[in-house]
Structures are given as structure tokens and as C-alpha cells.
DOZARO-255369 format. One record per residue: residue in three letters; chain; x, y, z of N, C-alpha, C in turn; residue number from 1. Coordinates in nm, 4 decimals. Layout:
REM DOZARO-255369
res,chain,n.xx,n.yy,n.zz,ca.xx,ca.yy,ca.zz,c.xx,c.yy,c.zz,n
ALA,A,X,Y,Z,X,Y,Z,X,Y,Z,NUM $
...
This chain:
REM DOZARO-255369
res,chain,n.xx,n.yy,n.zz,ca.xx,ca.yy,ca.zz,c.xx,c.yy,c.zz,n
UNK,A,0.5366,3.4616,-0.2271,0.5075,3.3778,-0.3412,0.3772,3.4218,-0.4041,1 $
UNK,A,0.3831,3.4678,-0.5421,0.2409,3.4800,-0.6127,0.1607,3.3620,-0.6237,2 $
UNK,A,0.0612,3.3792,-0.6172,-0.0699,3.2725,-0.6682,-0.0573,3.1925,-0.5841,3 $
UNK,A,-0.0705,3.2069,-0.4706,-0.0936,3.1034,-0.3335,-0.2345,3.0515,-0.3282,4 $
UNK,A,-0.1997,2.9098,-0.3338,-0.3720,2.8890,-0.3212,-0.4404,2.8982,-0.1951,5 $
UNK,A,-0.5626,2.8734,-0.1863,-0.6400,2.8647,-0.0743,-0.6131,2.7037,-0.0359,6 $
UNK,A,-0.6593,2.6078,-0.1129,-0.6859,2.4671,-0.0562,-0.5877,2.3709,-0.1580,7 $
UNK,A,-0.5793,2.3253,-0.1483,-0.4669,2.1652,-0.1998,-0.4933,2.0123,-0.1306,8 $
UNK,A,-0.4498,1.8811,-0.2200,-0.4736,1.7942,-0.2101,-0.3696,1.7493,-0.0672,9 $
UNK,A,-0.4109,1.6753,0.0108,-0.3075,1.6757,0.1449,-0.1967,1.5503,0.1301,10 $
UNK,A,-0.2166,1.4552,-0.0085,-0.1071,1.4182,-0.0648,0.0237,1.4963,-0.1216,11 $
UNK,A,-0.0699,1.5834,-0.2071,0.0716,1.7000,-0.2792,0.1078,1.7599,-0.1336,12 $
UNK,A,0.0457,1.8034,-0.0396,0.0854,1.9084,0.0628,0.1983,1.8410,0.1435,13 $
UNK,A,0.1916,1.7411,0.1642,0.2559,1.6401,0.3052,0.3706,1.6279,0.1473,14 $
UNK,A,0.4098,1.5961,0.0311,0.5220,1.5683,-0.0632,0.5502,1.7083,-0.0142,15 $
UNK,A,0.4859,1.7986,-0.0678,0.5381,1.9248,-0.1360,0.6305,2.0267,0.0135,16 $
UNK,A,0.5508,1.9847,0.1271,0.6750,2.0821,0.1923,0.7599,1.9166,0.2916,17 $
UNK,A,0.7803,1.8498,0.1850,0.8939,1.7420,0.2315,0.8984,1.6538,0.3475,18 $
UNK,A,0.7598,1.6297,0.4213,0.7639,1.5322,0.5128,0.7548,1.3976,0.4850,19 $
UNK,A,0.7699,1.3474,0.3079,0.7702,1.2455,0.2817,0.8921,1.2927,0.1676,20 $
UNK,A,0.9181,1.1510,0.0918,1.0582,1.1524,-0.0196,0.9308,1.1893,-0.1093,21 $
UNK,A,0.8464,1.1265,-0.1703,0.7865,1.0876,-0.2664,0.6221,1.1054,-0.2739,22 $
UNK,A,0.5993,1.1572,-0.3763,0.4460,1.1907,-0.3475,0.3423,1.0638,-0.3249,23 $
UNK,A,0.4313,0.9457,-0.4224,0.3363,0.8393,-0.3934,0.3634,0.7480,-0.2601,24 $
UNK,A,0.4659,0.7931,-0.2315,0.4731,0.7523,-0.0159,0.3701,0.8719,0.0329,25 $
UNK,A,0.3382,0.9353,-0.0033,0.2677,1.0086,0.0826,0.0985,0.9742,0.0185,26 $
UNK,A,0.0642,0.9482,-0.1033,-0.0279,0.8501,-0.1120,-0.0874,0.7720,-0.0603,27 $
UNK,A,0.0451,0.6814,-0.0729,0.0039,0.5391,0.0035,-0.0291,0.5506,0.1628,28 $
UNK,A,0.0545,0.6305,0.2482,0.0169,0.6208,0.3446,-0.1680,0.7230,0.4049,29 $
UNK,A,-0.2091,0.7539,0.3094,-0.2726,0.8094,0.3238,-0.4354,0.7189,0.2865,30 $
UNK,A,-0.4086,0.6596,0.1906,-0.4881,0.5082,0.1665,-0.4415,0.4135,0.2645,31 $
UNK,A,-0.3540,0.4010,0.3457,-0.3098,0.2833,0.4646,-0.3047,0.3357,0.6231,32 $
UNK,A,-0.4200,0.4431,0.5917,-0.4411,0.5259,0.7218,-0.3748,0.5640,0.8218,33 $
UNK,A,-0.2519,0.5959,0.7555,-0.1775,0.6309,0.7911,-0.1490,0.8562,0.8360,34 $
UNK,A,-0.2839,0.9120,0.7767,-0.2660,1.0669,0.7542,-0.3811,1.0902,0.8373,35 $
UNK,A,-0.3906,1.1959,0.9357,-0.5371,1.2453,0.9803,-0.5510,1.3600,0.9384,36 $
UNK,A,-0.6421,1.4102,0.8996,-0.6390,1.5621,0.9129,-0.7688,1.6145,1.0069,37 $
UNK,A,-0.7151,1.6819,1.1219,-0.7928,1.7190,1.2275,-0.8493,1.5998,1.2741,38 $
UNK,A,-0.8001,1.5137,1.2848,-0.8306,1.4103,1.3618,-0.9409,1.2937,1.2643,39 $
UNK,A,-0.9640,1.2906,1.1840,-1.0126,1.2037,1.0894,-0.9399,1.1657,0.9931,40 $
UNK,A,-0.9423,1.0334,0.9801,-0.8741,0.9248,0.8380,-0.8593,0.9937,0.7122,41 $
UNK,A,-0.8049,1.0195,0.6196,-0.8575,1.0888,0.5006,-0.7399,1.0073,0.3508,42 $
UNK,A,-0.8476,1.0515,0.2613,-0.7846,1.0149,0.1409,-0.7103,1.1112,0.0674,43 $
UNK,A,-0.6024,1.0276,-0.0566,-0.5261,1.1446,-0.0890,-0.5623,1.2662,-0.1427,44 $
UNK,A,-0.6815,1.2789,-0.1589,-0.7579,1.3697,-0.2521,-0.8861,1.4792,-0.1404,45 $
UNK,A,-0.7892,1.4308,-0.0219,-0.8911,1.5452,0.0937,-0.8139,1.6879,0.0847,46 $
UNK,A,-0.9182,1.7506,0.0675,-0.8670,1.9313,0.0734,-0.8449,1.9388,0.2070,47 $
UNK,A,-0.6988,2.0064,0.1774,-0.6148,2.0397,0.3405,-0.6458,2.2257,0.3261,48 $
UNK,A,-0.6482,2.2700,0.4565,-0.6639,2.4580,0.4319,-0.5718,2.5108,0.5188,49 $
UNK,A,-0.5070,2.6229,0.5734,-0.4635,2.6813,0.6254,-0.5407,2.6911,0.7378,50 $
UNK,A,-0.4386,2.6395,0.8524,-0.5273,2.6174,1.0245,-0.5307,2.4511,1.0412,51 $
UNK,A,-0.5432,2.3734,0.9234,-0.6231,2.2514,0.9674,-0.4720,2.1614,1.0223,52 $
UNK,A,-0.4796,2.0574,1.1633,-0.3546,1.9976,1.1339,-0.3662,1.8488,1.1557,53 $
UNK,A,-0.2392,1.8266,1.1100,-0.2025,1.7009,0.9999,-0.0980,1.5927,1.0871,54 $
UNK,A,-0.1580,1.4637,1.1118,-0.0969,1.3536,1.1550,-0.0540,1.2556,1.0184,55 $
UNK,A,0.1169,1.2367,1.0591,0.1552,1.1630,0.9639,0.2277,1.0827,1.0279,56 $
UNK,A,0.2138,0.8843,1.0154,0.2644,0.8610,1.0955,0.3706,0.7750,0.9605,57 $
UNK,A,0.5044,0.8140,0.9409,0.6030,0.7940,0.9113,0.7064,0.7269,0.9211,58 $
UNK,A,0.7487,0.6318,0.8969,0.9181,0.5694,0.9309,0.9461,0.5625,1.0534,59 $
UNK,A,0.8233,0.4832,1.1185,0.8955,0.4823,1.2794,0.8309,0.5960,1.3973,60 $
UNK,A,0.7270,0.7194,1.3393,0.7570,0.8450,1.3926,0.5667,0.8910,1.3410,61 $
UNK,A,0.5571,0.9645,1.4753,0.4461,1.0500,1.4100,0.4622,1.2168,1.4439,62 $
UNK,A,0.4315,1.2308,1.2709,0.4685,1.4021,1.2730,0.3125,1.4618,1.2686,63 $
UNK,A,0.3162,1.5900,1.3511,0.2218,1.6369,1.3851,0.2467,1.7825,1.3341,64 $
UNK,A,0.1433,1.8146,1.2567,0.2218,1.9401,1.1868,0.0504,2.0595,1.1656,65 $
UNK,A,0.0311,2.2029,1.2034,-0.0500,2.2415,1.1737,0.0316,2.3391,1.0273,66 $
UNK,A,-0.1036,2.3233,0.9355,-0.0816,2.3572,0.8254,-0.0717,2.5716,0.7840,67 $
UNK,A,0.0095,2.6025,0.8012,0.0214,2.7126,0.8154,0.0193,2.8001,0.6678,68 $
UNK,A,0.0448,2.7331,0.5528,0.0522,2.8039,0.3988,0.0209,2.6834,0.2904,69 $
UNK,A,-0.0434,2.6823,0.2345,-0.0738,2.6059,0.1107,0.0616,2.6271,0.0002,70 $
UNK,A,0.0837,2.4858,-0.0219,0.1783,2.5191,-0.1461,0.1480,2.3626,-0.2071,71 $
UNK,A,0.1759,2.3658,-0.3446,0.1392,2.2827,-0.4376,0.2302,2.1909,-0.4956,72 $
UNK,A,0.3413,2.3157,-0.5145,0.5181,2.3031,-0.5789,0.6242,2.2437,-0.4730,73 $
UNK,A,0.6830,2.1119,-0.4733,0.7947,2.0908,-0.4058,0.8912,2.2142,-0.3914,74 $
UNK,A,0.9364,2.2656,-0.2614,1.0229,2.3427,-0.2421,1.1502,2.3258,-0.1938,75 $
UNK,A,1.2221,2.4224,-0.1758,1.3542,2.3981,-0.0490,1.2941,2.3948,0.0798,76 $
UNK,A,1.4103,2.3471,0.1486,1.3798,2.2930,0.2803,1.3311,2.4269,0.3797,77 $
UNK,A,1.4264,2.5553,0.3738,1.4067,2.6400,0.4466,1.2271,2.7163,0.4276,78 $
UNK,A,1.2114,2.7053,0.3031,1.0955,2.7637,0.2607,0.9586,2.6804,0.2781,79 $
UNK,A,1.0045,2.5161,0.2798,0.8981,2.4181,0.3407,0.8893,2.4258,0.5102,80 $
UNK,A,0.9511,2.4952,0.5845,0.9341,2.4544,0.6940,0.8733,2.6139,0.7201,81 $
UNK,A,0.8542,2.6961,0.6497,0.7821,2.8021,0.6775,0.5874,2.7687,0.6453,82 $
UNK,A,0.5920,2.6696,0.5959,0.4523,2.6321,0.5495,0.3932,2.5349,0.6281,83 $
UNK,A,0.4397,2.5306,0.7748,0.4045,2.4203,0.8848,0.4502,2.4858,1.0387,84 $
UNK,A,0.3669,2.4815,1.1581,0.4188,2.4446,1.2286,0.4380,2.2945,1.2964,85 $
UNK,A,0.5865,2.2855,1.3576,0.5573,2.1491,1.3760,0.5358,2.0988,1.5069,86 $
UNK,A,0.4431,2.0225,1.5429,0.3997,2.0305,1.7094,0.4432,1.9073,1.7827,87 $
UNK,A,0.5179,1.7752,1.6555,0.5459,1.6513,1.6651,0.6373,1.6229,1.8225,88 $
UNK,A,0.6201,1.4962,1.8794,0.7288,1.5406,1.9921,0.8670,1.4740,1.9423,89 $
UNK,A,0.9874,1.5273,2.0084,1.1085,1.4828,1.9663,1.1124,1.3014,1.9372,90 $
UNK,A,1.1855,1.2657,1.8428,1.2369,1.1124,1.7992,1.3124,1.0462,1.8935,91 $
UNK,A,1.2433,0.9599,1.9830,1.3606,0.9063,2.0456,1.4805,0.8828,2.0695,92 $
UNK,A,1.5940,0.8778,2.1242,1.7419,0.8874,2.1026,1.7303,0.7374,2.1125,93 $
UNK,A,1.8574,0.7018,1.9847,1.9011,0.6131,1.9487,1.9414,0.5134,2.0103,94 $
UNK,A,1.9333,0.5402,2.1944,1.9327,0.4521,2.2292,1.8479,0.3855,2.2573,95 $
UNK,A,1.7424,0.4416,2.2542,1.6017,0.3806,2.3232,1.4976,0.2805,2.2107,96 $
UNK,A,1.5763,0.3204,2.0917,1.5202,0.2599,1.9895,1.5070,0.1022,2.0056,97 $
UNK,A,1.3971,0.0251,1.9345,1.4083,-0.0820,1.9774,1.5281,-0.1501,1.8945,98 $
UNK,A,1.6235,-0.2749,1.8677,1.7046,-0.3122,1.8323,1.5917,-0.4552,1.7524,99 $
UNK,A,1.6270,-0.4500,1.6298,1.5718,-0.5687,1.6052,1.6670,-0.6546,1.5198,100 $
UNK,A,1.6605,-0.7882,1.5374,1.7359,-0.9018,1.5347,1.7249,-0.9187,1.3630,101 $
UNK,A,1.8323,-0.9219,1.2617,1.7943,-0.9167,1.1190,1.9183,-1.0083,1.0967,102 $
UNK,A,1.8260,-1.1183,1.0087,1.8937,-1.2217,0.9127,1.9260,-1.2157,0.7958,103 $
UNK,A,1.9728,-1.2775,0.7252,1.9968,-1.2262,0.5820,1.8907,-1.3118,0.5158,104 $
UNK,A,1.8361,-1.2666,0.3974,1.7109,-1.3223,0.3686,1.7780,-1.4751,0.2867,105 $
UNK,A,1.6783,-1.5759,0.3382,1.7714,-1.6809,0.2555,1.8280,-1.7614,0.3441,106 $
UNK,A,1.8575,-1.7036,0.4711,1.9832,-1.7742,0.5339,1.9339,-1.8945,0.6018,107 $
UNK,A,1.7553,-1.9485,0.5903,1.7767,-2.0486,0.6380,1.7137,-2.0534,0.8339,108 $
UNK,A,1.6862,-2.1414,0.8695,1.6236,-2.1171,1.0106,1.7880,-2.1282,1.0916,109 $
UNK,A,1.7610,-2.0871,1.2153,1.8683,-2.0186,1.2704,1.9155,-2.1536,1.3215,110 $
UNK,A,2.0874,-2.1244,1.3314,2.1396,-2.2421,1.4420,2.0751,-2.2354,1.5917,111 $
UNK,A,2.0950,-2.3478,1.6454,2.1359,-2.4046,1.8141,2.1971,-2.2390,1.8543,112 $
UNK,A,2.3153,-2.2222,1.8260,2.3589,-2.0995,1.8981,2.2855,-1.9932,1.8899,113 $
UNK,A,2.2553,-1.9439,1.7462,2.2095,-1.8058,1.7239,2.0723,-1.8203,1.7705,114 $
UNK,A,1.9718,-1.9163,1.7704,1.8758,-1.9294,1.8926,1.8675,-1.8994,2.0033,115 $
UNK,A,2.0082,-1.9778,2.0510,1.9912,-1.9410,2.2060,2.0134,-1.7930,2.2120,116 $
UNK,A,2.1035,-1.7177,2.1294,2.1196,-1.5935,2.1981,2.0040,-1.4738,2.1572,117 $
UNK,A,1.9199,-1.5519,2.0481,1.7993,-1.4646,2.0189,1.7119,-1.4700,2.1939,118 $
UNK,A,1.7086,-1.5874,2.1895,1.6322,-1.6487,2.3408,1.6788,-1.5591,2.4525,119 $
UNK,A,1.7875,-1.5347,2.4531,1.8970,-1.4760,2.6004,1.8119,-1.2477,2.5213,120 $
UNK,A,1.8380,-1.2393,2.4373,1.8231,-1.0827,2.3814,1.6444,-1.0882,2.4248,121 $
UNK,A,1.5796,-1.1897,2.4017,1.4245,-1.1424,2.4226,1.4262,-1.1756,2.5150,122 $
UNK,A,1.4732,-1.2091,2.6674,1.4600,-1.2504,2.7505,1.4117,-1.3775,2.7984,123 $
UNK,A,1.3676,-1.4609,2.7262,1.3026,-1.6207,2.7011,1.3951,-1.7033,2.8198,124 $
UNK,A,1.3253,-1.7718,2.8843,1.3959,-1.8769,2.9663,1.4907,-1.9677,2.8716,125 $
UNK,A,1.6439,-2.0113,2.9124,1.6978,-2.1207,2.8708,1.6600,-2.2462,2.7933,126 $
UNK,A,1.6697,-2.3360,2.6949,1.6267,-2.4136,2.6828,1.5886,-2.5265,2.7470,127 $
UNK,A,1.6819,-2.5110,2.8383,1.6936,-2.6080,2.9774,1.5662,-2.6205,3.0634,128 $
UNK,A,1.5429,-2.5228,3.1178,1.4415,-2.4775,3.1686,1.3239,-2.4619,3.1302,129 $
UNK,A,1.2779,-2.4915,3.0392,1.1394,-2.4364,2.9352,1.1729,-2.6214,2.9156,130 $
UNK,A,1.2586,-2.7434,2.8757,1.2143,-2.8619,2.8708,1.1978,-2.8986,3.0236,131 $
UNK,A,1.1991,-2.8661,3.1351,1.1915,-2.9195,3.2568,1.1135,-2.9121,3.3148,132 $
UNK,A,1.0179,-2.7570,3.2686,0.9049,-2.7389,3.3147,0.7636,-2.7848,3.1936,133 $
UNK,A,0.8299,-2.8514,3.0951,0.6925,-2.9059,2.9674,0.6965,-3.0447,3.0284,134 $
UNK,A,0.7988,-3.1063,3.1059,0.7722,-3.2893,3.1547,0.7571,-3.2508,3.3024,135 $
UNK,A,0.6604,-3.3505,3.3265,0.6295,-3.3595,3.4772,0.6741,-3.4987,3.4941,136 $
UNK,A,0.7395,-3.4798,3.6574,0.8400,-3.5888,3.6699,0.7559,-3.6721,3.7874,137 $
């Protein structure tokens, strides 16, 4: 590639070789301290260089990436992953993920039933049991 730069903003860098959708997700997380570079907090407007590497903690996931080529321009995928190594450790398998309990927004505080079985999924004592031990007899 002609005209490779030396240094770039580590917002465009983290968009541009695709570890985020959107440059302003990669913004934001970078104002919500969410980006390190070499191990310090940084804003979207910190010069990233070739060598320096880059914590992004993402959708669940932290990618760990040393910065191997400056690029400015969103690319293809094959050609973005030449501009990183990635040192991140593998994503948990799907089973290990945590499962979380989702209502429909709106719907209102939960029944008697769907309580209890939230109660039974987090492990929570019975209702039974949790009133037997709040009265002393």
C-alpha cells in the first residue's frame, strides 16, 4: 500500500482494521474506558504507532491486539487482519456463556410462577423456606 502512515488516531485504527462495526462504537468505547493502549486509558484522539498494543474490551470480550501497520482507510477483512497481531484469548464456548433471564419490555413484574423459576435458575432458596426462616417461632 502507498502512503502508509507512521501514526493514526486509535479510534480510526480499532474502526479501520474492523474490530468494531462503527467508528463511533469505537469512540465511545474509548471515552467509556473501555481502549488501553500499552496499558493506559486513552482518548479517541491518542496516536497509536506500529509495536504499541491495544486492549479493547468489546461485546462481551476483550481483544488484545499488537498494532503491526497503520492504516487510516476501512479495509477488507483479509487485509485488516494483516495490520494486527492478535494475542486475545479464545471466546468462551457457548456453553459456558452466562444465560440471562430476558422479559419483554413492558411486560410488567413477573408472575408467582415465573418467579419461582427465576428463584430455582439463580439458585435462591424456595419461597417456603426463606418465609420460615424470616419468623421465629
Amino acid at each position: 500500500m502507498s502512503g502508509e502512515q507512521v501514526s493514526a488516531r486509535v479510534d480510526v485504527w480499532i474502526w479501520s482494521v474492523r474490530l468494531t462495526r462503527t467508528r463511533s462504537i469505537a469512540s465511545d468505547a474509548c471515552r467509556g474506558g473501555h481502549v488501553r493502549v500499552n496499558g493506559v486509558r486513552v482518548k479517541p484522539a491518542h496516536v497509536v504507532r506500529a509495536g504499541d498494543e491495544v486492549r479493547l474490551r468489546h461485546e462481551g470480550r476483550e481483544r488484545i491486539v499488537v498494532v503491526s501497520r497503520i492504516i487510516t482507510k476501512r479495509v477488507g477483512a483479509p487485509v485488516a487482519a494483516e495490520c494486527y497481531v492478535d494475542k486475545s484469548p479464545p471466546p468462551p464456548p457457548p456453553e459456558q456463556a452466562a444465560t440471562v433471564a430476558v422479559r419483554a419490555r413492558g411486560a410488567g413484574r413477573p408472575t408467582k410462577r415465573e418467579r419461582r423459576s427465576i428463584d430455582r435458575l439463580l439458585g435462591r432458596p424456595a419461597l417456603e423456606e426463606r418465609d420460615r426462616r424470616a419468623r421465629p417461632e
